[in-house]
Structures are given as structure tokens and as C-alpha cells.
Biopython code that builds the backbone (N, CA, C, O; Angstrom):
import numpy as np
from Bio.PDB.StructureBuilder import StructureBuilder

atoms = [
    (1, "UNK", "N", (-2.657, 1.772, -16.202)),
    (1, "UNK", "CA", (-2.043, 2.088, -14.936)),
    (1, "UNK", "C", (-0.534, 2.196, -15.144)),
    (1, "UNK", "O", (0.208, 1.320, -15.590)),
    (2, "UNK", "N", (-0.195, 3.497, -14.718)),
    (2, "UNK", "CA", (1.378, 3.356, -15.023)),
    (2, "UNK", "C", (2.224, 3.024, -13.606)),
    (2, "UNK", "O", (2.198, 3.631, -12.535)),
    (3, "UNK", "N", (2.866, 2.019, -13.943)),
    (3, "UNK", "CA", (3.371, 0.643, -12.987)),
    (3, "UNK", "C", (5.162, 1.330, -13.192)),
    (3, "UNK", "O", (5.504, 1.739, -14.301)),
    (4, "UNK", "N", (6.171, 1.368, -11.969)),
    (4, "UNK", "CA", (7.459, 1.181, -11.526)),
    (4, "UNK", "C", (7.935, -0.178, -10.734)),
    (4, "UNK", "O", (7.459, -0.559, -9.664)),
    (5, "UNK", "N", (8.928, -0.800, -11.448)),
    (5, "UNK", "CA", (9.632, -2.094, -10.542)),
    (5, "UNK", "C", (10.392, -1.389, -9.672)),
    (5, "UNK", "O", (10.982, -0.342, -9.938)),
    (6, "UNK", "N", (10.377, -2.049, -8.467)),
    (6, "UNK", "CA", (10.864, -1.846, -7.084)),
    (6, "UNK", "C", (12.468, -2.453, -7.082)),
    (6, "UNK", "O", (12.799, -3.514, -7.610)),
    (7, "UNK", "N", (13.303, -1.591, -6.415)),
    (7, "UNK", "CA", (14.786, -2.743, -6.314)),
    (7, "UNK", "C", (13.838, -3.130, -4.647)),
    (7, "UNK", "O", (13.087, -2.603, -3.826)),
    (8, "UNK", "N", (14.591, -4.491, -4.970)),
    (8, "UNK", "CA", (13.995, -5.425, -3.318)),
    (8, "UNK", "C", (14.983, -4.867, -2.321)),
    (8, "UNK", "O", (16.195, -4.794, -2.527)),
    (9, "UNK", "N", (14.486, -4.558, -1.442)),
    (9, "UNK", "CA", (15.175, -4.442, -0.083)),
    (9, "UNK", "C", (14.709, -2.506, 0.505)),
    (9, "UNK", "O", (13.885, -1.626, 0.259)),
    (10, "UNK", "N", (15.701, -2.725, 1.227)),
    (10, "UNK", "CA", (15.122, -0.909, 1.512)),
    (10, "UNK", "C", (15.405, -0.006, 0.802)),
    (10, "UNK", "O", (14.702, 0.991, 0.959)),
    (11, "UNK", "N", (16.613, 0.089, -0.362)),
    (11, "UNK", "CA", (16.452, 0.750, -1.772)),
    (11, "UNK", "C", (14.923, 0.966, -2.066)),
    (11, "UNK", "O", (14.356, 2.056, -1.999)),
    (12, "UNK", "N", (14.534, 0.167, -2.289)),
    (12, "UNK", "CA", (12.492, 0.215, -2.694)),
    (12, "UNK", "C", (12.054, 1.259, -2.063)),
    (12, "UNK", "O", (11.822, 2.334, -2.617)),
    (13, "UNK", "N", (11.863, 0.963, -0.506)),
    (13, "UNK", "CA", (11.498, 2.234, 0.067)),
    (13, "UNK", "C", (11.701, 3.673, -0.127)),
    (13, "UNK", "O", (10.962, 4.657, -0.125)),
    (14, "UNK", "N", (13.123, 3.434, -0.318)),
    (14, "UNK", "CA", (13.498, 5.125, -0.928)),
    (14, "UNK", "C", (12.959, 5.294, -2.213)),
    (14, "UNK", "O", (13.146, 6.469, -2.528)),
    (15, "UNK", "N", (12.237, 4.534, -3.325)),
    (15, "UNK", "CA", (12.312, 4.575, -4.934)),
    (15, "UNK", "C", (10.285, 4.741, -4.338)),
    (15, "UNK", "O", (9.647, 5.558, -5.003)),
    (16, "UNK", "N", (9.788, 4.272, -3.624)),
    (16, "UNK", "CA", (8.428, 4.142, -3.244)),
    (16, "UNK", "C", (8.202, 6.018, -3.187)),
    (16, "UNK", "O", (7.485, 6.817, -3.789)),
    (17, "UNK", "N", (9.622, 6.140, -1.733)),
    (17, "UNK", "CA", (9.096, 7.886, -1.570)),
    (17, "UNK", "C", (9.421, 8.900, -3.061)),
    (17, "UNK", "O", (8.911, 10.018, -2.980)),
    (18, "UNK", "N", (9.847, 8.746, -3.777)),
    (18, "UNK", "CA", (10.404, 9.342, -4.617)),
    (18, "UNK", "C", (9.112, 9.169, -5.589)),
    (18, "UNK", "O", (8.411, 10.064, -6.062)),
    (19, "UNK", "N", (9.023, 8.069, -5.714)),
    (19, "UNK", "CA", (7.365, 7.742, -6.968)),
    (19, "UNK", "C", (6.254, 9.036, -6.322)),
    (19, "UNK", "O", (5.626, 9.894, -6.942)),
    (20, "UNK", "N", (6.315, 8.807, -5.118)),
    (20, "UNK", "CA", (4.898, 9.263, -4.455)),
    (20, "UNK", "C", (4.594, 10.626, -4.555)),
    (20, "UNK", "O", (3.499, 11.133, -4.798)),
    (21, "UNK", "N", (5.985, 11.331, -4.284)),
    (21, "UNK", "CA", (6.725, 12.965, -4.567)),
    (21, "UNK", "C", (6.106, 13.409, -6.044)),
    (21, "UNK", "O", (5.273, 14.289, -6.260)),
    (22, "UNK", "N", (6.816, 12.466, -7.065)),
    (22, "UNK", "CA", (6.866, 12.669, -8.226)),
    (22, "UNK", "C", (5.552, 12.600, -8.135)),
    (22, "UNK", "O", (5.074, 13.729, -8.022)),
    (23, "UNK", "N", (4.574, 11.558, -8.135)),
    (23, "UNK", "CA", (3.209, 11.531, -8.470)),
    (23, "UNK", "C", (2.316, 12.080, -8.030)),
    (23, "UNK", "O", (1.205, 11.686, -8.385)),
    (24, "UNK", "N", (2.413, 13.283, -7.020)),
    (24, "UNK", "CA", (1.196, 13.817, -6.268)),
    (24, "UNK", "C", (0.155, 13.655, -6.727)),
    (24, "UNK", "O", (0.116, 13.921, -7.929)),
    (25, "UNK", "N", (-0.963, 13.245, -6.194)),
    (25, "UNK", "CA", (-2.239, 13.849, -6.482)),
    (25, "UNK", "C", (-3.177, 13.851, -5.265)),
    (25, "UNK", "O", (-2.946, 13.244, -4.219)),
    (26, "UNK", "N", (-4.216, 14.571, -5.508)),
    (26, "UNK", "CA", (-4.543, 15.528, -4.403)),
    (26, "UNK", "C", (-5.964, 14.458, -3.709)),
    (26, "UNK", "O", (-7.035, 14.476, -4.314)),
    (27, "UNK", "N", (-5.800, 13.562, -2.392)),
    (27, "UNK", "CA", (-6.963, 13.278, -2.093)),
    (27, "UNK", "C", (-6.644, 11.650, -2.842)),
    (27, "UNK", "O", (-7.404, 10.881, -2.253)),
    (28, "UNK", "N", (-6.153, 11.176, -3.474)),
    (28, "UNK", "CA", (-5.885, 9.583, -3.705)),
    (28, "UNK", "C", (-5.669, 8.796, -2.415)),
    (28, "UNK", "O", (-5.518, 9.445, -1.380)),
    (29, "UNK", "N", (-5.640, 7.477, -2.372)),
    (29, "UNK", "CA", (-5.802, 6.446, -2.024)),
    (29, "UNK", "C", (-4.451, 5.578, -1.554)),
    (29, "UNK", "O", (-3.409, 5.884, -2.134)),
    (30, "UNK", "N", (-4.394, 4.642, -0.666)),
    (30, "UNK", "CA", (-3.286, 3.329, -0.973)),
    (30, "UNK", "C", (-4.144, 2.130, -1.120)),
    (30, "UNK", "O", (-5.088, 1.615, -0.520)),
    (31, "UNK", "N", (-3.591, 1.956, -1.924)),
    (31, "UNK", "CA", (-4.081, -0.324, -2.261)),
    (31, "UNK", "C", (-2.953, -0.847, -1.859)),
    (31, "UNK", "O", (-1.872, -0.301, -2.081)),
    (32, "UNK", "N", (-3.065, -1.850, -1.288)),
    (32, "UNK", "CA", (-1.840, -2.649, -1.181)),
    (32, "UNK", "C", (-2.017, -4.285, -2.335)),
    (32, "UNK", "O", (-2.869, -4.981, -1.783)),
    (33, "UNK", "N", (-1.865, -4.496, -2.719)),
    (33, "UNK", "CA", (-2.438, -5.283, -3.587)),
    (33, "UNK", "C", (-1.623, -6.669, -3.360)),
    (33, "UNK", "O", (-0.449, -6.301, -3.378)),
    (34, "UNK", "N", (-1.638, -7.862, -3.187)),
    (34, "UNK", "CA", (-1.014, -9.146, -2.567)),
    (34, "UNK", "C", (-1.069, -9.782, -3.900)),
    (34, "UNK", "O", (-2.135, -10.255, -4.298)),
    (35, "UNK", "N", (0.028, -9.829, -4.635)),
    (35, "UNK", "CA", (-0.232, -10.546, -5.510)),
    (35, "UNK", "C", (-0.211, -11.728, -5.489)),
    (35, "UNK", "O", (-0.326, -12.189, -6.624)),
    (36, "UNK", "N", (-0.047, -13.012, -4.154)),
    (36, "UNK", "CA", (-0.304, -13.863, -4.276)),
    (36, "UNK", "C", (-2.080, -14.034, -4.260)),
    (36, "UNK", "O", (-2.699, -14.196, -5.311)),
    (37, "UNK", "N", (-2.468, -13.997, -3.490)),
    (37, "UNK", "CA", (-3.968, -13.653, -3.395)),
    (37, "UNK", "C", (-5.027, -13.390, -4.605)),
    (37, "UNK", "O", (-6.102, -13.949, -4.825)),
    (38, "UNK", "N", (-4.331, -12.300, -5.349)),
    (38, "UNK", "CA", (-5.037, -11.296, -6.378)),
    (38, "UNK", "C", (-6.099, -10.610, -5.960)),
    (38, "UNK", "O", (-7.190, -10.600, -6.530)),
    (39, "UNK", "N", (-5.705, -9.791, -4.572)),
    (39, "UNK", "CA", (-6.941, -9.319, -4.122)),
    (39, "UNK", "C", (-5.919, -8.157, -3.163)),
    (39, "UNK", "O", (-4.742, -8.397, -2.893)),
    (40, "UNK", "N", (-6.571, -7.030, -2.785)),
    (40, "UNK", "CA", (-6.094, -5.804, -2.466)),
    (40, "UNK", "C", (-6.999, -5.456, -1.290)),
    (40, "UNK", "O", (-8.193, -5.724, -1.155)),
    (41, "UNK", "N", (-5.927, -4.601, -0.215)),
    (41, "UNK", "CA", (-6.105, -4.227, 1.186)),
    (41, "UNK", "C", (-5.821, -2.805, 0.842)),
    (41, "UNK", "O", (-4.745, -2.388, 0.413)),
    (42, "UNK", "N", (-6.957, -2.062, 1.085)),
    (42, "UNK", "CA", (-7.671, -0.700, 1.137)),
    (42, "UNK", "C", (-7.124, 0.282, 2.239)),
    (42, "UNK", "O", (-7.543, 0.231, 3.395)),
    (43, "UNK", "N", (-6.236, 1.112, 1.854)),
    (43, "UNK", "CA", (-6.164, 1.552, 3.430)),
    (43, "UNK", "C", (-6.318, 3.045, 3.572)),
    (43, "UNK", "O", (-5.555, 3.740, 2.901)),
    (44, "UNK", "N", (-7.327, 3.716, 4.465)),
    (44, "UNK", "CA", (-7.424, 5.248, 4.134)),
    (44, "UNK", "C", (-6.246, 5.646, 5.285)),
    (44, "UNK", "O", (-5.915, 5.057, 6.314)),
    (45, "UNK", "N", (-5.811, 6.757, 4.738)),
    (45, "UNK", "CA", (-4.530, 7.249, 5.424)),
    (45, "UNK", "C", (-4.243, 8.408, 4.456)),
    (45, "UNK", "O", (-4.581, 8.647, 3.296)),
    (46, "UNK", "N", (-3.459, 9.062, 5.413)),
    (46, "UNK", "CA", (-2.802, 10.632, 4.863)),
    (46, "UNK", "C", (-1.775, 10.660, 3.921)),
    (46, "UNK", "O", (-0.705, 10.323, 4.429)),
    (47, "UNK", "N", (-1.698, 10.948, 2.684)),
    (47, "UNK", "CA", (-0.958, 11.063, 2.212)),
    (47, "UNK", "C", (1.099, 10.870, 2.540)),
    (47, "UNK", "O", (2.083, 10.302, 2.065)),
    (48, "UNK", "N", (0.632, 11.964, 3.855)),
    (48, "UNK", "CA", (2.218, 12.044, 4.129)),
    (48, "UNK", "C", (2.402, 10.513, 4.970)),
    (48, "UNK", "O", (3.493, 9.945, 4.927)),
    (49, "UNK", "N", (1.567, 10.083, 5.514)),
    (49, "UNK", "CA", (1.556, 8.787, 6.405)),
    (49, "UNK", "C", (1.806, 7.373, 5.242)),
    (49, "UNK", "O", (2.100, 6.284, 5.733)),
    (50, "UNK", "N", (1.669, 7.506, 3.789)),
    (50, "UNK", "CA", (1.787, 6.198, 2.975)),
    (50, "UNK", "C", (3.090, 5.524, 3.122)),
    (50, "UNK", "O", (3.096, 4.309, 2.926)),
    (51, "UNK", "N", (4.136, 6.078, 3.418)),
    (51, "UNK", "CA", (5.613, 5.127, 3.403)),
    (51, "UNK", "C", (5.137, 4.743, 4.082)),
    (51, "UNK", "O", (4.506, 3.766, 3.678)),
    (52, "UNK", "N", (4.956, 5.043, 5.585)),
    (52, "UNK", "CA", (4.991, 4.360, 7.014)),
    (52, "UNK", "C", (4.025, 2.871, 6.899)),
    (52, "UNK", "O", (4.137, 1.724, 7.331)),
    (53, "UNK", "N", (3.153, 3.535, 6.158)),
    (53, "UNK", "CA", (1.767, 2.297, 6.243)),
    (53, "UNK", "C", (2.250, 0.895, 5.018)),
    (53, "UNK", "O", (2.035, -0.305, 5.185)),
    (54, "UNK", "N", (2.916, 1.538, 3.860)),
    (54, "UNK", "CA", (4.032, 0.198, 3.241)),
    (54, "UNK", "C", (4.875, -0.275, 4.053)),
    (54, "UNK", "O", (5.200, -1.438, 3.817)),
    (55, "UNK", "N", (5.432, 0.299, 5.085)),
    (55, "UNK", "CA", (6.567, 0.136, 5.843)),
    (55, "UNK", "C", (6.116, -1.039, 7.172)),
    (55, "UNK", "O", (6.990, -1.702, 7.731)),
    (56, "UNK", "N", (4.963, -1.128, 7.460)),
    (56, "UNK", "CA", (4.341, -1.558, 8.077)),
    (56, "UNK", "C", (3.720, -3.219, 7.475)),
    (56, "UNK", "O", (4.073, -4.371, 7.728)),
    (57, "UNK", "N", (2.567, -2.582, 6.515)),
    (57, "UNK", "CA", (2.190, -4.289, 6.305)),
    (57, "UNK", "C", (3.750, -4.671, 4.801)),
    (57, "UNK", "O", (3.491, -5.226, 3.734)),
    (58, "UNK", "N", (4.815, -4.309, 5.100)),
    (58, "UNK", "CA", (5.355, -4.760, 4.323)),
    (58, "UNK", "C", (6.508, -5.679, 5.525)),
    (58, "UNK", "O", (7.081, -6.722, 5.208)),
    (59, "UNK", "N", (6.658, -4.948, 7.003)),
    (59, "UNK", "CA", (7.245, -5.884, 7.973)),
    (59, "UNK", "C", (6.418, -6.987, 8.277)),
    (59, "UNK", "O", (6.795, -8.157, 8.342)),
    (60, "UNK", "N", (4.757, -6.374, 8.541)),
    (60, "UNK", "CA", (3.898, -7.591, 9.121)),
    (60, "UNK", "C", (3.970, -8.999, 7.692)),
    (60, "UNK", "O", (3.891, -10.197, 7.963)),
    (61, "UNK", "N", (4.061, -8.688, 6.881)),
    (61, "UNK", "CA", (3.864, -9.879, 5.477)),
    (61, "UNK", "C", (5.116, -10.201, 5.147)),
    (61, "UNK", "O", (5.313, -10.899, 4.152)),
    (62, "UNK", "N", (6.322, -9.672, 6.053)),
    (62, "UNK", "CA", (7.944, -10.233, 5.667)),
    (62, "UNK", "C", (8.091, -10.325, 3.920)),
    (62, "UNK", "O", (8.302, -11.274, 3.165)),
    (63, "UNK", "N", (7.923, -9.218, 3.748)),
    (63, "UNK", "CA", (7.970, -9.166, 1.943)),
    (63, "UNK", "C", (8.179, -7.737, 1.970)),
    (63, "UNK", "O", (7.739, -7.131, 2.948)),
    (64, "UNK", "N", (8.798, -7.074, 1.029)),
    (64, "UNK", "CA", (9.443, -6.007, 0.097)),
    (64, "UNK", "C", (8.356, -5.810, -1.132)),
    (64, "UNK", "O", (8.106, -6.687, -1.958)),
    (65, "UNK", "N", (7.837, -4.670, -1.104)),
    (65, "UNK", "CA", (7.003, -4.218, -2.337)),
    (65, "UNK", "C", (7.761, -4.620, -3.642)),
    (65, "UNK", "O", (8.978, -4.511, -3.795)),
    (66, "UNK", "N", (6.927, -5.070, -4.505)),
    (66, "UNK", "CA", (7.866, -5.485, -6.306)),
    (66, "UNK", "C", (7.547, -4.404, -7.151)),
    (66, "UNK", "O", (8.263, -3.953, -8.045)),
    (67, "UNK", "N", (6.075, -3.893, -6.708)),
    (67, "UNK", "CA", (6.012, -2.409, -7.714)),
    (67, "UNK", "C", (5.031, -1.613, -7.520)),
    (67, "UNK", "O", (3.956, -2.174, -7.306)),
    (68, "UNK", "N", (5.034, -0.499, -7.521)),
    (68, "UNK", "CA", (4.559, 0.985, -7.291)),
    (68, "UNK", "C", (3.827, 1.491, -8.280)),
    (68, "UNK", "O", (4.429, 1.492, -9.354)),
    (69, "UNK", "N", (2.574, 1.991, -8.315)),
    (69, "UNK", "CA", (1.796, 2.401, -9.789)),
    (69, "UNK", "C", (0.559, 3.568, -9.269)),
    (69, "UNK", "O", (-0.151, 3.551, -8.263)),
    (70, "UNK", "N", (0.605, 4.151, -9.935)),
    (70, "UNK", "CA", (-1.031, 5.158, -9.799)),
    (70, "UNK", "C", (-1.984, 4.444, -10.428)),
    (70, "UNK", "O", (-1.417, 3.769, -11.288)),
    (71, "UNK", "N", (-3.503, 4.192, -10.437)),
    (71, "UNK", "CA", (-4.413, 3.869, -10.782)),
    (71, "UNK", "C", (-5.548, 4.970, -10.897)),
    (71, "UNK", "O", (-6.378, 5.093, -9.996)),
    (72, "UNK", "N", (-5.559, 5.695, -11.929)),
    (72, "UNK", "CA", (-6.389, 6.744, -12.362)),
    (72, "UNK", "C", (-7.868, 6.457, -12.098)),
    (72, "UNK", "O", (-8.633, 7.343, -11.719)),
    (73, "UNK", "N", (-8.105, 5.672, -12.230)),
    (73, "UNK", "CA", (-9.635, 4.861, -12.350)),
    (73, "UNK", "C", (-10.148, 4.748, -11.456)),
    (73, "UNK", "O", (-11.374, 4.853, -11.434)),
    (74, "UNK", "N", (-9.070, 4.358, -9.802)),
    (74, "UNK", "CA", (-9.795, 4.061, -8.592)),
    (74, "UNK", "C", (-8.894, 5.586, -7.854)),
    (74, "UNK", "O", (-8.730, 5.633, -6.635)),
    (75, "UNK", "N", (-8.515, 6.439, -8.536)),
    (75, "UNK", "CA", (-7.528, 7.145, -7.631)),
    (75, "UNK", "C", (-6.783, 7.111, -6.294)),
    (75, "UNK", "O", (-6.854, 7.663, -5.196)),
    (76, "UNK", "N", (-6.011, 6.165, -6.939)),
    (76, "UNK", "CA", (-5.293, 5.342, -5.598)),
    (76, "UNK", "C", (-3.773, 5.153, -6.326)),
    (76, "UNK", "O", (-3.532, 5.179, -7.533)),
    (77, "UNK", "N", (-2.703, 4.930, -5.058)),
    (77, "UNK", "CA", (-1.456, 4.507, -5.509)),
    (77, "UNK", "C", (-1.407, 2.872, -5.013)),
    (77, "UNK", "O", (-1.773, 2.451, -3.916)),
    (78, "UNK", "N", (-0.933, 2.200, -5.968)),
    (78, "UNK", "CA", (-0.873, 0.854, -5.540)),
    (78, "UNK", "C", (0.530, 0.089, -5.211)),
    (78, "UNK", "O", (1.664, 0.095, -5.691)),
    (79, "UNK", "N", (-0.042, -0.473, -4.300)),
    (79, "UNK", "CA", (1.686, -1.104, -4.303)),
    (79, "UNK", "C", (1.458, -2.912, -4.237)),
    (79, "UNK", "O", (0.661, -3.581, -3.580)),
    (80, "UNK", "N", (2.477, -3.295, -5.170)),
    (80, "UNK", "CA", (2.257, -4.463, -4.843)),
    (80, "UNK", "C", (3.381, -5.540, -4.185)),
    (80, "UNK", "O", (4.516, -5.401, -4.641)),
    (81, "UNK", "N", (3.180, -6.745, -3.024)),
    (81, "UNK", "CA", (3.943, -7.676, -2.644)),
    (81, "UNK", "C", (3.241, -8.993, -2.102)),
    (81, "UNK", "O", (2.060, -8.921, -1.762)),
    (82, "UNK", "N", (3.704, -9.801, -2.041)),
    (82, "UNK", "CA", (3.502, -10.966, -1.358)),
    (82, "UNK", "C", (3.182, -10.982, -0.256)),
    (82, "UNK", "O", (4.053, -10.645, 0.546)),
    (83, "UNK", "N", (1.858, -11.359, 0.278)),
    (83, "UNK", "CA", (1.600, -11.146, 1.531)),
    (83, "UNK", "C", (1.640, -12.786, 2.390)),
    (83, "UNK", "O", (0.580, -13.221, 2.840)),
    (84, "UNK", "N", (2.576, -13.368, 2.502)),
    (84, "UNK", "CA", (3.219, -14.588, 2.935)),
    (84, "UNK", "C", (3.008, -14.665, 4.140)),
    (84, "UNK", "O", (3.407, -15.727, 4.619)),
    (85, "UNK", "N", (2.375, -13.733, 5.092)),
    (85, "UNK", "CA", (2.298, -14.041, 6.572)),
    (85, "UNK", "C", (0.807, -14.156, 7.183)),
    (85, "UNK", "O", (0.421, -14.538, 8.287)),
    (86, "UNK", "N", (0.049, -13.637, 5.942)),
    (86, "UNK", "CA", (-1.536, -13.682, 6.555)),
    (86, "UNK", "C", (-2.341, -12.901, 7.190)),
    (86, "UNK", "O", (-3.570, -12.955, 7.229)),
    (87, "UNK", "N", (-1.206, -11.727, 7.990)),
    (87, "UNK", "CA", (-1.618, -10.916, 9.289)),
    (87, "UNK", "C", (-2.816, -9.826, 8.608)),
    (87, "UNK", "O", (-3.803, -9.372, 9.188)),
    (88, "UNK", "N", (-2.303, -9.543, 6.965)),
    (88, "UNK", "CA", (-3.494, -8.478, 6.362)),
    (88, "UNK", "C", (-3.813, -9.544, 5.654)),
    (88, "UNK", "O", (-3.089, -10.252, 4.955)),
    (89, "UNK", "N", (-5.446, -9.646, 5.980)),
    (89, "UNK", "CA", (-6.174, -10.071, 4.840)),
    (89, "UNK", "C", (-6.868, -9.197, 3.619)),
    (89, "UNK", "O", (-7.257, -8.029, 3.618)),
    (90, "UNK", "N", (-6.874, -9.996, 2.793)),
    (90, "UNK", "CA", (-7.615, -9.297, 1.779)),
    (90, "UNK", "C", (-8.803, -9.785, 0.887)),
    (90, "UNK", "O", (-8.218, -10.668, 0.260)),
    (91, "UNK", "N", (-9.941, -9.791, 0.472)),
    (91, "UNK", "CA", (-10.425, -8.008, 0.387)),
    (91, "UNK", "C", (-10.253, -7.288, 1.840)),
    (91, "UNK", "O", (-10.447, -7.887, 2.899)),
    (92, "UNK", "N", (-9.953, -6.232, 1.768)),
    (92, "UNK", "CA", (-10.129, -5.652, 3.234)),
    (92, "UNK", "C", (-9.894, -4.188, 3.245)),
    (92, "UNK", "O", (-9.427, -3.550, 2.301)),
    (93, "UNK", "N", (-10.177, -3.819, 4.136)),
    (93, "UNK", "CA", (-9.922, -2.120, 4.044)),
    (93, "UNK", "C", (-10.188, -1.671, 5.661)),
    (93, "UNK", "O", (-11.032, -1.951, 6.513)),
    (94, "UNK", "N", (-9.016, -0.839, 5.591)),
    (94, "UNK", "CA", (-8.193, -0.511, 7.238)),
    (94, "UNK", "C", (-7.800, 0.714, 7.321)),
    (94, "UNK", "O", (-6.960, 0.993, 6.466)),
    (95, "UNK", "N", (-8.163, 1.798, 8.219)),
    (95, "UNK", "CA", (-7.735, 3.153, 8.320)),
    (95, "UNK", "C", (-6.837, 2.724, 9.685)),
    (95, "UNK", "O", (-7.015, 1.900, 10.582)),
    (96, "UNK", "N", (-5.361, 4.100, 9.259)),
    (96, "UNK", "CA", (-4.464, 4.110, 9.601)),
    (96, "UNK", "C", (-4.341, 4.722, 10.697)),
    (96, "UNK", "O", (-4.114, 5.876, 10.334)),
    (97, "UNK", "N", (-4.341, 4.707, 11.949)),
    (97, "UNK", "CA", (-4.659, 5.477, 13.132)),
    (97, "UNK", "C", (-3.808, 5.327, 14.184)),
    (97, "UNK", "O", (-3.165, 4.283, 14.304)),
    (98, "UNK", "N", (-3.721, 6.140, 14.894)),
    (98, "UNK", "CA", (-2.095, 5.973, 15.842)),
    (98, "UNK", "C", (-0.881, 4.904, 15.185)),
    (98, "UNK", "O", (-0.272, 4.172, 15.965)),
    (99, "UNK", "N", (-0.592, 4.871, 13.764)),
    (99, "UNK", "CA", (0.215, 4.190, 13.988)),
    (99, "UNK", "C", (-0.235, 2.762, 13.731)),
    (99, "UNK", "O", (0.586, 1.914, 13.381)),
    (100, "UNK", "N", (-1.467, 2.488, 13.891)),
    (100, "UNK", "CA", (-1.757, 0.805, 13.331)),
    (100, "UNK", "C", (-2.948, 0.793, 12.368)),
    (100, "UNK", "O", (-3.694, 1.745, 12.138)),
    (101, "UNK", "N", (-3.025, -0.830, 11.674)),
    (101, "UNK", "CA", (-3.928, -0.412, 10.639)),
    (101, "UNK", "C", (-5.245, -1.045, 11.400)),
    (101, "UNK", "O", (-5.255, -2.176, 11.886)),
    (102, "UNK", "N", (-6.356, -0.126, 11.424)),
    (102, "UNK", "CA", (-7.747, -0.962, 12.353)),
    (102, "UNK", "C", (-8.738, -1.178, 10.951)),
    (102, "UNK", "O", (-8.951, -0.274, 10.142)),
    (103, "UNK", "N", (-9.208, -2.357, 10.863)),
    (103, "UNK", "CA", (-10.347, -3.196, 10.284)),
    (103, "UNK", "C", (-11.361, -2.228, 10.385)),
    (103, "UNK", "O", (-11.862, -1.962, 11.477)),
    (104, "UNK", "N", (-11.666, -1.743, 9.465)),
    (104, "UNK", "CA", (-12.910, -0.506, 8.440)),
    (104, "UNK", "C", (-14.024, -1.898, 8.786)),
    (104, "UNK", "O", (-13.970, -3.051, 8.358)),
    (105, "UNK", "N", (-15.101, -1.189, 9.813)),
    (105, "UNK", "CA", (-16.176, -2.178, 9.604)),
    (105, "UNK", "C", (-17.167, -0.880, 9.560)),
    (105, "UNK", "O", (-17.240, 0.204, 10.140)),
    (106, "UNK", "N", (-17.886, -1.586, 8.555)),
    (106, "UNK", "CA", (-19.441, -1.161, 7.750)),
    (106, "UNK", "C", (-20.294, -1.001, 8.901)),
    (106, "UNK", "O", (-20.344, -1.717, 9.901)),
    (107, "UNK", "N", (-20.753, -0.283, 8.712)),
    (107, "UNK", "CA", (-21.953, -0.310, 10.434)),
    (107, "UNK", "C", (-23.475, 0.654, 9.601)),
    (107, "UNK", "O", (-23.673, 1.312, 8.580)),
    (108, "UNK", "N", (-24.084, 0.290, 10.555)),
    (108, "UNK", "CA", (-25.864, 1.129, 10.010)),
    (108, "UNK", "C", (-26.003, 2.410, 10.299)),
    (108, "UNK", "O", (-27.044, 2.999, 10.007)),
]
sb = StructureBuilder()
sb.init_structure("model")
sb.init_model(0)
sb.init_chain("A")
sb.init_seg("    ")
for serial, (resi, resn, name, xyz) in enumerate(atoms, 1):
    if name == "N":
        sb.init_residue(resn, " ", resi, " ")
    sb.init_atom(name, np.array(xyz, "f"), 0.0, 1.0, " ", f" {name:<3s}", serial, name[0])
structure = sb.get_structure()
């Protein structure tokens, strides 16, 4: 997995959009990955919508992403931070819709 360190603060954000530019690929993924935890929050969303959705559980978890990576294997971009507030749990997986992330439940 080829992995970028984040500068902390909103520098990151701008170095996040710039990774994402650089890295297109067509139909990938976001992980958010908590590295306290060691466990990752799934989130389907639009490509152009991924800052917003870091931008988001990165206010709700009061933490700054530490690093940015593609994952060829699960075709997904990952980002990883400390999720110190609890509000996303993880394992979990959440599509991005008006603007908030809603709990992906499995149904028959």
C-alpha cells in the first residue's frame, strides 16, 4: 500500500486533496481507518464528496488525519486518525447522503 504522512492541521486537508487528484482511480472506495482501534469505517460516497466526508468524521473524532494511502487490494483510499470521540464506530460502514454519514444496515 503506498502510504503519504499528513502535516497535522488543515495543511493535511489540502495535501489529502492533492493525493486524491494525483491518485485517481475510477470507482474506489474511502476507509477511514482509526488507528487507535485497528479497525476501519467503510464509507460509500462519490469520489468528488471524499474531502468533505474526512472533513467530517475528522471534526466528529476531534483528530487530523496522520496519513493518506491507496490500497490496491481492497480498491479504496485510506485515511488514517485517531478516533478519540467514539461518534464513528468501527467495524462499520456508512453511505454518505445529504451531507451525513447513515449506518449501512444489511437487510434480507
Amino acid at each position: 500500500m503506498q502510504i503519504t504522512e499528513l502535516t497535522s492541521g488543515s495543511a493535511g486537508l489540502d495535501e489529502i486533496e492533492k493525493f486524491l487528484d494525483k491518485n485517481y482511480h475510477e470507482g474506489y472506495t474511502l476507509s477511514i481507518y482509526d488507528m487507535m482501534e485497528e479497525s476501519t469505517a467503510e464509507i460509500d460516497c462519490e469520489f468528488k464528496d471524499m474531502v468533505e466526508v474526512i472533513m467530517l468524521v475528522s471534526h466528529a473524532e476531534q483528530d487530523y488525519p496522520a496519513w493518506i494511502g491507496v490500497n490496491e487490494l481492497s480498491e479504496s483510499y485510506v485515511v488514517a486518525m485517531n478516533f478519540t470521540r467514539g461518534r464513528i464506530t468501527t467495524p462499520s460502514w456508512y453511505i454518505f447522503k445529504d451531507g451525513k454519514l447513515v449506518p449501512k444496515r444489511l437487510t434480507n
